[in-house]
N, C-alpha and C positions, 0 to 999 in steps of 0.2 A: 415612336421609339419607346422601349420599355421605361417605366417610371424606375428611379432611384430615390431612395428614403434618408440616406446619411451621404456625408461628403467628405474626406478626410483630407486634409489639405496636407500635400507631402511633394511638392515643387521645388523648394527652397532651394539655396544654393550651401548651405548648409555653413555661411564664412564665419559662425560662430566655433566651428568643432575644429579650424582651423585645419594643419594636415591630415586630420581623420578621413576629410570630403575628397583625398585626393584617392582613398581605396575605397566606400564605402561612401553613400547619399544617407544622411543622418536616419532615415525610414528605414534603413537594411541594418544598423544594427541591433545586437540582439539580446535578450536577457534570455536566460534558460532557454537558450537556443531557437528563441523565438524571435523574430524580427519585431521593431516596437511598430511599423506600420500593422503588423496582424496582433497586437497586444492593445490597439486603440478599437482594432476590427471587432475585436473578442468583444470589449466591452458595448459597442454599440451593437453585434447579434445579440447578446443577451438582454438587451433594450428589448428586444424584437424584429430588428431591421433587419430585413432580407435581402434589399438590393443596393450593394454599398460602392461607392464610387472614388474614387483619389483623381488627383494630380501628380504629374513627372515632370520635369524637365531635365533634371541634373542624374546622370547617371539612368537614362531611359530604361534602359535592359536589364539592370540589376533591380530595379525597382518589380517589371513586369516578372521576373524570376519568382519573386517571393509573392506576389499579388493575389495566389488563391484564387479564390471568388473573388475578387475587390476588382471592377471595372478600371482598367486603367487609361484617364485621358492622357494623352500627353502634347506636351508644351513647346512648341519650337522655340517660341521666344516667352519669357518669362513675363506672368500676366498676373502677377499678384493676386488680393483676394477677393477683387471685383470682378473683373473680366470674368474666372472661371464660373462663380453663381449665375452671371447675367447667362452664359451660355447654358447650363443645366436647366434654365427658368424653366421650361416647356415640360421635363422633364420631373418634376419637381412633384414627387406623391402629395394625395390631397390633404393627410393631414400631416405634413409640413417635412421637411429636411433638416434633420439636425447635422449640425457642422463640428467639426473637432480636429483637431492635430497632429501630426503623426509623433511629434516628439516629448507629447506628456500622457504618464499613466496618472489617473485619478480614479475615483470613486463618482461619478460625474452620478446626479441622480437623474436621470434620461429622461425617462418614464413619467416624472413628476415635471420637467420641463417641457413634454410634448403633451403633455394634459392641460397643465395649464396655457401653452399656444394657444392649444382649440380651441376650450372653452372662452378663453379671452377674446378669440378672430384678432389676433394678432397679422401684421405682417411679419416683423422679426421681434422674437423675443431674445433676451440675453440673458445667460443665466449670472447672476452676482451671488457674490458672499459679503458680509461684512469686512470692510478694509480693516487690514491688520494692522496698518500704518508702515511705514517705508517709501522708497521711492515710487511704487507703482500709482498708474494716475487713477486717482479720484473721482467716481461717478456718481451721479447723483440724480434723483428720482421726482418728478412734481406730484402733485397731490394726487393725479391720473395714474402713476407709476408709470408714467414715459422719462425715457431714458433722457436727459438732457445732453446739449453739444461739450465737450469738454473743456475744461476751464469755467463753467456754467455751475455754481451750488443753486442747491433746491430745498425741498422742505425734507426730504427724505434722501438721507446716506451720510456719509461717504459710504460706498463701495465699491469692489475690486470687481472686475471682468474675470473670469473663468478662462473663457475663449469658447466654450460651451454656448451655441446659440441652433434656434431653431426656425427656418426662415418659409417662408409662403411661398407659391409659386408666382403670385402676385406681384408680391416687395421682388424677388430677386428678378422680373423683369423690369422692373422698373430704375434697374443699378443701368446710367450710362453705358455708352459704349468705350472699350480703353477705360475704364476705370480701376486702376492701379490697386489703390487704397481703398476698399470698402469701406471705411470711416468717414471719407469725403463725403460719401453719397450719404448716410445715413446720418449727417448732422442738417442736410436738408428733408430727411424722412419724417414724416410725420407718427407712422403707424408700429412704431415698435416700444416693447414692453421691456422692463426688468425684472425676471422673475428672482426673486430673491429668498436664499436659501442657507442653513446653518454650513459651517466650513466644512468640508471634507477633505479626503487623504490627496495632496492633489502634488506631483513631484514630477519636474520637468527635468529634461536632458537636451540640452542644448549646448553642452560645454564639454568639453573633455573633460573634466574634474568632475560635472554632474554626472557621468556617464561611467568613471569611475564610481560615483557615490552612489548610484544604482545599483551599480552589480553587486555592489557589498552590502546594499543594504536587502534586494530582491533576488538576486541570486551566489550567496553565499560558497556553495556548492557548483557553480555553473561557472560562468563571466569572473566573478567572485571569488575563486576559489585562492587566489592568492590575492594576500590583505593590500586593500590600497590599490591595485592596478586593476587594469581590465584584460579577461583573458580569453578572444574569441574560440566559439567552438575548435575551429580549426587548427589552432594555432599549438605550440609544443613551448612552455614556458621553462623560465629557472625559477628556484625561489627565493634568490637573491635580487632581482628586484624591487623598486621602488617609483610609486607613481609611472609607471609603464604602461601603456597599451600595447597587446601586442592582437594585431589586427587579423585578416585574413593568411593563412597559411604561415604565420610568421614563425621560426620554430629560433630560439636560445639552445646555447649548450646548457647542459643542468644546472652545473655553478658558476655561466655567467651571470657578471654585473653588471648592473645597468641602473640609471635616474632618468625621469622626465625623459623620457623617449617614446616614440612612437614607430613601431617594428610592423613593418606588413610583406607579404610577399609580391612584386611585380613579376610579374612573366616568370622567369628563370632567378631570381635575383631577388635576395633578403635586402628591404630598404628600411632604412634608419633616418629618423627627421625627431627634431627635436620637440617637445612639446613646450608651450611657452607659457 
């Protein structure tokens, strides 16, 4: 089977964006009219990678819609982010698989995290930044720069996880079978590294509120174009809204009003649901 270079993991059921997930799988929405599963795509071609692969479970067909080049497996039953690597293992180009998200744009330094895999013969490396401090968990590095099990300090960190890793075809056969959590497996791994790096521009959309803060802050003009909501291509707004999404085909009269609402078209039929 053809080797694949990157993995973007875009499966999820999306219960974070709350009734957004009921029009749209969190990967189909879009900044400047671009879906963020091919705004994560972008970023790893211009890595270099040529043959790039996702996950679907939720919303199969809208996923493969937008999917381009990007190989789409998909998921009867939801396999979290063990099962899918252990399957790609065979698959897995020789210098290594970078793995990423579908739901954050960042400035990820790619290039300098698949350098350093190689050179190191890592099995998984992770890419870190220094912890900013907050709730996220605390990782820490021994004197080797292997990543220790969590809840574990070391001589080196605290630092933050990315979600940016780059994995061997080695280490990802080696993830159980049914293995849910990649985490699991990898606090029994031996062969993975922290590559650690200064912060970069790194902005997740995971929420409805983040997804409005996206569009206002990346596309202005686009999503953005009215302050505070989010306004899909498709969609026909007012500008008296506030905190709104209005979704696929969703169209307002011009001076309706509206708050915290979430507007998308089903079928024949304008639907209204609250956003929480």
């Amino acid at each position: 089977m053809n080797s694949i270079d990157a993995f973007i993991f875009a499966a999820g059921l999306g219960t974070r964006m709350g009734p957004l997930s009921s029009a749209l799988p969190k990967p189909a929405w879009t900044l400047r009219n671009r879906p963020l599963l091919q705004w994560a795509a972008d970023a790893l071609r211009y890595a270099g990678c040529v043959k790039i692969a996702c996950n679907a479970h939720h919303h199969v067909n809208i996923i493969k819609s937008i999917a381009e080049d990007i190989e789409v497996i998909e998921e009867e039953v939801l396999l979290g982010t063990g099962e899918p690597l252990r399957r790609v293992a065979s698959r897995i180009a020789s210098e290594g698989l970078l793995v990423w998200n579908a739901d954050v744009i960042a400035d990820v330094p790619w290039a300098h995290l698949r350098c350093e895999h190689v050179s190191r013969s890592a099995g998984v490396s992770w890419l870190l930044v220094p912890h900013p401090g907050g709730p996220w968990t605390e990782l820490y590095l021994n004197a080797d720069g292997r990543v220790l099990p969590r809840g574990t300090k070391g001589p080196k960190g605290p630092y933050l996880f990315t979600g940016a890793a780059c994995w061997s075809s080695e280490a990802a056969s080696a993830i159980p079978e049914k293995c849910f959590d990649v985490r699991d497996f990898l606090a029994a791994y031996s062969n993975h590294l922290g590559i650690v790096v200064e912060p970069f521009h790194w902005l997740e959309i995971g929420t409805p509120d983040q997804l409005i803060h996206a569009a206002d802050k990346l596309a202005p003009d686009y999503e953005g174009r009215v302050s505070g909501c989010y306004i899909h291509p498709t969609a026909v707004e007012s500008r008296k809204i506030t905190r709104c999404i209005l979704g696929p085909g969703a169209e307002l009269y011009p001076d309706a009003k509206d708050h915290d609402a979430f507007w998308f078209l089903d079928a024949k039929n304008q639907v209204r649901l609250a956003l929480k």
